[in-house]
N, C-alpha and C positions, 0 to 999 in steps of 0.2 A: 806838650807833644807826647811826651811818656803817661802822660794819663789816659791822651785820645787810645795811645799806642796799647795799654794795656787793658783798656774798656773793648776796643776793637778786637782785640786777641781773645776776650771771654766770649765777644758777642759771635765771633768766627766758631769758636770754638760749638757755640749753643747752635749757631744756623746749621753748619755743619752734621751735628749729630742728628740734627731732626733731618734734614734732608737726607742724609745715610740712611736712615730709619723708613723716611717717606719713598725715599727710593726703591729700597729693599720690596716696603709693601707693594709699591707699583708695579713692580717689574715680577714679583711671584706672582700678585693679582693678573697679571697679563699673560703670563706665560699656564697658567690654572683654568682662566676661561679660553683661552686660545684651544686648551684641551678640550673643555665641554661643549664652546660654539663651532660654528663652521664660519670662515672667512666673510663670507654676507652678510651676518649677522654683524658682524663691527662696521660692514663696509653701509648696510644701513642707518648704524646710529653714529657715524662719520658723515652722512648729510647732514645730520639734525643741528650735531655739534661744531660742525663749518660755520652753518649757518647764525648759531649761537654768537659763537667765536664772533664773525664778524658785526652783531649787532653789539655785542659785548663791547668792542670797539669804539662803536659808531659812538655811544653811549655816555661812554667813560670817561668821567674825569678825576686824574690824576691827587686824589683826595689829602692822600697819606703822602705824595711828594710835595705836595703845597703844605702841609702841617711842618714836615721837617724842616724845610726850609725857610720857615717863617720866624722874625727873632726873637715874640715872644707872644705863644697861641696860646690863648685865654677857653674855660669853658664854654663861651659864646662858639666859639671856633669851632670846637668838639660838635657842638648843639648843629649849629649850618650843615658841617659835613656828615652827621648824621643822617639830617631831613635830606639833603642832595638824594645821600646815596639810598632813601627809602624809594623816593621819587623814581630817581632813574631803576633799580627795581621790579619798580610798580610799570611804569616805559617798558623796560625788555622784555618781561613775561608777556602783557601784552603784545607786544610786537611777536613776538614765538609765535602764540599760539593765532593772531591775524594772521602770518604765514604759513601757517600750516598747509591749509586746502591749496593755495599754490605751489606749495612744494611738495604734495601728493601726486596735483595735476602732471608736475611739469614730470617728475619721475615714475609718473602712471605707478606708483605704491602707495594708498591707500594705508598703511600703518602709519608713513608718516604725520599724519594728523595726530594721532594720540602719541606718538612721538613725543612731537615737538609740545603739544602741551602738557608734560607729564615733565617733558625736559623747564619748561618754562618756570617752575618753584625753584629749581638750582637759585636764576638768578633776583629774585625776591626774596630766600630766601637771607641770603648773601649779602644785600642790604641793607638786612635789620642787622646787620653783625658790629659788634659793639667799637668804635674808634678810638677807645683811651690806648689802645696799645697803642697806636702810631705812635702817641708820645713818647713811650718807652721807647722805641726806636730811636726817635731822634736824641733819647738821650744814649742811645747805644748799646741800650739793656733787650736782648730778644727772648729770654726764656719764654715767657707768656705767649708772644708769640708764636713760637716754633712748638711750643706744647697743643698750642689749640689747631696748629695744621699736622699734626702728629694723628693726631685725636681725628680728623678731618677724614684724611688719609686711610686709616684703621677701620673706621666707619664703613666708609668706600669698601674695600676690600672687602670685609665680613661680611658684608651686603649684596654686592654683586655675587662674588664665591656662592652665599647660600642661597641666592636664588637660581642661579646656575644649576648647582645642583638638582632642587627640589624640579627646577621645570623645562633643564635644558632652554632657554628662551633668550631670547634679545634682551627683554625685558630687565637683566641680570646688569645690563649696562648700563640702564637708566635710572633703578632702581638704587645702587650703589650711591652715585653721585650728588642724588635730590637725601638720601638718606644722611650723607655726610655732613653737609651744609646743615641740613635742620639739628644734627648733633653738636654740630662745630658753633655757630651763632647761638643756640642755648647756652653752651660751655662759657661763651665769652662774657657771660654778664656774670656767670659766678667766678670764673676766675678774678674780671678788676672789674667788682660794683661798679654799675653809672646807672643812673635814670635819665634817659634821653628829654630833648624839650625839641618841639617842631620852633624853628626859626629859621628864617632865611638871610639873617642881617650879615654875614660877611661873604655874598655867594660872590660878589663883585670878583673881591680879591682872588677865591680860587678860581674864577673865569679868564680873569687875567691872565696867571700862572700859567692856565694851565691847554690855553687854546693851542697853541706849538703842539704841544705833546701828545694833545687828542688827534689833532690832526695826521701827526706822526704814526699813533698809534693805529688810526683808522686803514692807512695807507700799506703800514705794516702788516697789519692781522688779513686782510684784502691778499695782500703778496704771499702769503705764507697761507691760506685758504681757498682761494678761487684754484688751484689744482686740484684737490680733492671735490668740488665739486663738478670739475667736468670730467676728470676719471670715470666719478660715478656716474653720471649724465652719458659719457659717449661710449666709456669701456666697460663699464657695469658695475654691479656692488659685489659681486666676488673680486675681481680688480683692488677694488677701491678698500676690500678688504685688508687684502694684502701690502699694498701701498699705506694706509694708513696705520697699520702693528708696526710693520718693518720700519717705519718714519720714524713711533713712537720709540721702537725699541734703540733707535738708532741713537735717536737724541739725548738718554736719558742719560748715559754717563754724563758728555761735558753740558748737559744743561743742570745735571747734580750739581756739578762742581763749584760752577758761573755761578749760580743761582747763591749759595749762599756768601761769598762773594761781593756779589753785587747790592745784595739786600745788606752787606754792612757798611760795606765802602761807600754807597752812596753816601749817606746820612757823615763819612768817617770826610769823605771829600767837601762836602757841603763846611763843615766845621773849619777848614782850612782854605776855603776859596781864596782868604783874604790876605794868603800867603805865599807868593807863587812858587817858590824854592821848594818848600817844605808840601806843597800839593805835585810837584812834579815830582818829585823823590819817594813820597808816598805813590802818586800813580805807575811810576818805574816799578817799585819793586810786587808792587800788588799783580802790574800785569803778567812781570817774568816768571810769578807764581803760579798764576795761572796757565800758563804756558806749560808749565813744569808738571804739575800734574794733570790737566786736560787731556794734553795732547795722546801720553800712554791709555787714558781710561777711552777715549774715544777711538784711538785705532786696534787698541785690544781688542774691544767689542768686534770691528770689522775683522779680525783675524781668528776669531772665534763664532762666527755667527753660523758659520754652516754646522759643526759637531751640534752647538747648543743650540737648533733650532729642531735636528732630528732627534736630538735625545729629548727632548721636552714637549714642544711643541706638535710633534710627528711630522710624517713623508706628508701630511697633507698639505703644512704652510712652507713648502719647501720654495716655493717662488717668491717666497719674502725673504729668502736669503742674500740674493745681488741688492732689495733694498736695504737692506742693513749693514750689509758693506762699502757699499759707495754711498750712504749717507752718514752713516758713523766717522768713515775718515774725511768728510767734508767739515761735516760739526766741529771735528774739534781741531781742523786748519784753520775753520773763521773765529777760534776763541784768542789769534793772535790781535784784533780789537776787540776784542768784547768788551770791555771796559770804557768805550767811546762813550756809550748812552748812561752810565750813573758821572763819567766825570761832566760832561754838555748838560744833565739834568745839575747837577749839582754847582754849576758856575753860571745854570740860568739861560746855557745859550740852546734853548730846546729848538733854535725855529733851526739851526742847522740837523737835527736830527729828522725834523718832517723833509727837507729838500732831499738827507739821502735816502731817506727810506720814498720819497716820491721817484727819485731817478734811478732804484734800483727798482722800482713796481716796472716802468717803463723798460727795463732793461729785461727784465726772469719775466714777463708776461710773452712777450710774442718767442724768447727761444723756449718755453716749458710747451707753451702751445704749437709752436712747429716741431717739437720731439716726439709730443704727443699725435700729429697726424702724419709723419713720416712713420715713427717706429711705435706706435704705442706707448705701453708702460717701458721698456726700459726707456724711450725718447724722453720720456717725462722725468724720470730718474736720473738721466745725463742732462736736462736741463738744467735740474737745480744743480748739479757740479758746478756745471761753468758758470751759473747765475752766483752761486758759492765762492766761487775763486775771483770773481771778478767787486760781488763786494769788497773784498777783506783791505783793497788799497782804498777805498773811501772810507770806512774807519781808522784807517791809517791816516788819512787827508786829517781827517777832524781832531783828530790828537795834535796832529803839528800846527794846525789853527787855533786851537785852545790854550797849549803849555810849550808852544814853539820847540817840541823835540821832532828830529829830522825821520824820516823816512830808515833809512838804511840802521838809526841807532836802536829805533820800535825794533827791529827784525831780529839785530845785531843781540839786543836782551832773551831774547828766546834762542838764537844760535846753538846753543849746549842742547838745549829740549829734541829741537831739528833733527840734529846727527844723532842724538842718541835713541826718538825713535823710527829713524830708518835704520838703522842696524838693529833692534829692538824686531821690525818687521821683519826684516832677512832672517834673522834667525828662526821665528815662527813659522814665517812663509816652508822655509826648508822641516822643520817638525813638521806641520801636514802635507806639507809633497810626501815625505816618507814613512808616514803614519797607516800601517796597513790595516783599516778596521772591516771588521765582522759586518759591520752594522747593528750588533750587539749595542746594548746601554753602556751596559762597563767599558764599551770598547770607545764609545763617544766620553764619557765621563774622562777615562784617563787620556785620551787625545786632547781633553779642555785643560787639564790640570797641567799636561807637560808643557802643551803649551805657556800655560800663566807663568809657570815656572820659567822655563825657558827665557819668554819675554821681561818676563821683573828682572830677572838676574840682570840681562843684555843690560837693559835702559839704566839700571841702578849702577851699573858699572860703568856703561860708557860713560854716564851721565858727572860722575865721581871724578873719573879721570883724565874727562875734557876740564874740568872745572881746577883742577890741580895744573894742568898743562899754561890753561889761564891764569897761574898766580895767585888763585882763589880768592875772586874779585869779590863784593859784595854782591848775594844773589838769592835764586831760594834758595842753595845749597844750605849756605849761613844761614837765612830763616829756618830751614829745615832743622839745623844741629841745634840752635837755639830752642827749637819748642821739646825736642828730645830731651837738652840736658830738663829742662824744665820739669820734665817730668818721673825721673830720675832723683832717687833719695837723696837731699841736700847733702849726705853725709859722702856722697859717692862723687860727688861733683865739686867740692869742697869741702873736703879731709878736713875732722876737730884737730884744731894743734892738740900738741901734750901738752898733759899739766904738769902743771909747774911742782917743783919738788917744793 
């Protein structure tokens, strides 16, 4: 256990900084071209990447979660899921660019065609990308990883940015992405040498694994895409513009967070399926983790989105402001299960994660679509909310079906988080009620700083001395002090005796 315990702490620590890193570049890259395109120009290359998205899905099998999970994958293994994922590949680009003239037609735009086959190398490219790191994963080692999506990431960014500049153009969006991937998949044969071999001898096994999950995934990417394609479709691609920034920027904190998280814990849960004490004690404290930091980085963003969209962004994306508030504090309410889908991946029980993501498609389809022809865009905006708040108890369901923890005790783990940031809010809230600005930069810049101020203080505080009021239970609290002393001079944390006369 203290081995997993101490492999998972380096491998958190490695996913972490890359996603910090990937983050950063994401959200300047967005906030840079947001300045040089107009809303339409995203809200065009958001059909292409819907559409992407969803074939992506359709496509996809779960390659690197049937590696980790397997008790002992051979290079034959390597070699299959290689060929698969050349194959499906070769399948999606295809399928792009066969969809293109209908999704010209149906959007009477004419760009979409060289669009979507210009978008169609992303996913070809993607799967020539080399499969020995999985391994590493499953042995709980990510640097390799997290360097080549670093690298990914960087790519992206330089790419888009410079083509932005040079041509003002859409183009700046497509360009980035296909650029990234052909840098990222070269990178990865030099970082861990492999010479691939085409063979298909263990496609069984990952067909097996992995039919749940596809199916799951299919139904998921569907639920979380068919909105942006009728925005664009009935409210237009400046709409869909604005809708699809505000979405992204919304999500990007607690999808930061989760995200490396969940790329360790799975592979950390998989290791101890076979344990159920020591996987529920592990799942407890990973999730209240979660909670602990999520919750502030996602409703800061929402209490910060109007300064830092006018000071960056300009008066012109200012309708992406109500999307970033009420999807940022959505986000990271439903990070109280987020951990449903790597513990149900990792103990095998995927076919409950196709029924919920099947019965929440059922569920956020006709209310997004009746938000959207009552009220428009916000209707679409207050649909995902309730669609939002109404998931968050069936990932709760799926936890107390898996490691039998009850309802009220899931909730009870995050409790400190809760309180500490709705007072964290209130206090913000009250800084911009009384925040008199010019409209000036400086004037938005220090409205965002007293804010952050303000809010870290509140949350770090309340957050301290609910947790003292509680006896100071095991929690992140304790995780927290533990990774601090950690990094703190031994000598500081454990005084040399004196020597001896």
């Amino acid at each position: 256990m203290s081995s997993i315990r101490s492999r998972l702490a380096l491998g958190s620590l490695w996913i972490t900084l890359g996603r910090a890193t990937g983050n950063l570049l994401s959200f300047a890259g967005t906030l840079l071209l947001a300045r040089m395109l107009v809303p339409a120009d995203f809200g065009l290359i958001a059909i292409a990447t819907a559409i992407l998205a969803m074939l992506n899905a359709v496509t996809n099998i779960p390659l690197g979660a049937a590696l980790i999970r397997h008790e002992n994958p051979t290079s034959s293994h390597l070699d299959t899921a290689w060929t698969l994922s050349v194959i499906r590949g070769v399948l999606l680009g295809g399928a792009m660019v066969g969809l293109g003239w209908l999704t010209a037609s149906l959007y009477n735009d004419q760009r979409l065609l060289l669009v979507m086959a210009a978008l169609a190398l992303a996913p070809f490219l993607d799967g020539l990308r080399n499969p020995r790191s999985i391994l590493l994963t499953r042995d709980l080692v990510f640097r390799q990883q997290v360097l080549l999506q670093i690298l990914d990431k960087l790519v992206l960014v330089a790419v888009s940015v410079t083509v932005a500049v040079m041509y003002q153009s859409y183009w700046a969006l497509v360009a980035g992405p296909v650029a990234g991937k052909l840098v990222a998949t070269g990178a990865s044969y030099f970082v861990l040498p492999y010479r691939p071999r085409f063979t298909l001898m263990w496609w069984r096994e990952f067909y097996n694994f992995s039919t749940w999950v596809t199916l799951s995934q299919i139904i998921n990417e569907i639920n979380w895409r068919f909105d942006q394609l009728l925005v664009g479709r009935f409210l237009g691609q400046t709409a869909l513009g604005y809708y699809r920034v505000g979405s992204d920027l919304a999500q990007m904190p607690t999808r930061e967070i989760t995200a490396p998280l969940t790329g360790t814990l799975f592979p950390a849960f998989a290791n101890l399926r076979h344990d159920a004490a020591r996987l529920s004690l592990a799942y407890s404290r990973a999730q209240a983790l979660t909670a602990a930091v999520a919750l502030p980085a996602g409703v800061g963003v929402a209490l910060i989105a109007e300064p830092l969209v006018l000071l960056i962004m300009t008066e012109k994306w200012a309708p992406a402001i109500p999307v970033i508030q009420a999807l940022a504090s959505i986000f990271a309410i439903q990070t109280l299960g987020s951990l449903a889908t790597p513990l149900a991946m990792a103990m095998g029980e995927t076919k409950l994660l196709f029924k919920r993501d099947l019965q929440m498609f059922l569920i956020r389809v006709p209310i997004v679509i009746a938000g959207m022809v009552l009220y428009g865009l916000p209707g679409v905006i207050w649909g995902r909310v309730i669609s939002g708040l109404i998931s968050i108890p069936f990932n709760l369901g799926i936890i107390r079906q898996l490691i039998g923890t009850p309802l009220a005790r899931q909730l009870g783990q995050a409790m400190r988080s809760l309180i500490s940031v709705a007072i964290m809010a209130g206090g913000v809230a009250v800084v911009n009620r009384n925040w008199a600005s010019t409209g000036a930069p400086d004037h938005f810049l220090l409205n965002i700083g007293a804010a952050i101020l303000c809010g870290g203080s509140l949350y770090v505080a309340s957050h301290w001395i609910l947790w003292i009021i509680a006896g100071r239970p095991d929690g992140p609290e304790r995780e927290l002090i533990k990774v601090a002393a950690s990094l703190l001079p031994r000598r500081l944390v454990m005084p040399e005796s004196a020597p001896k006369e």
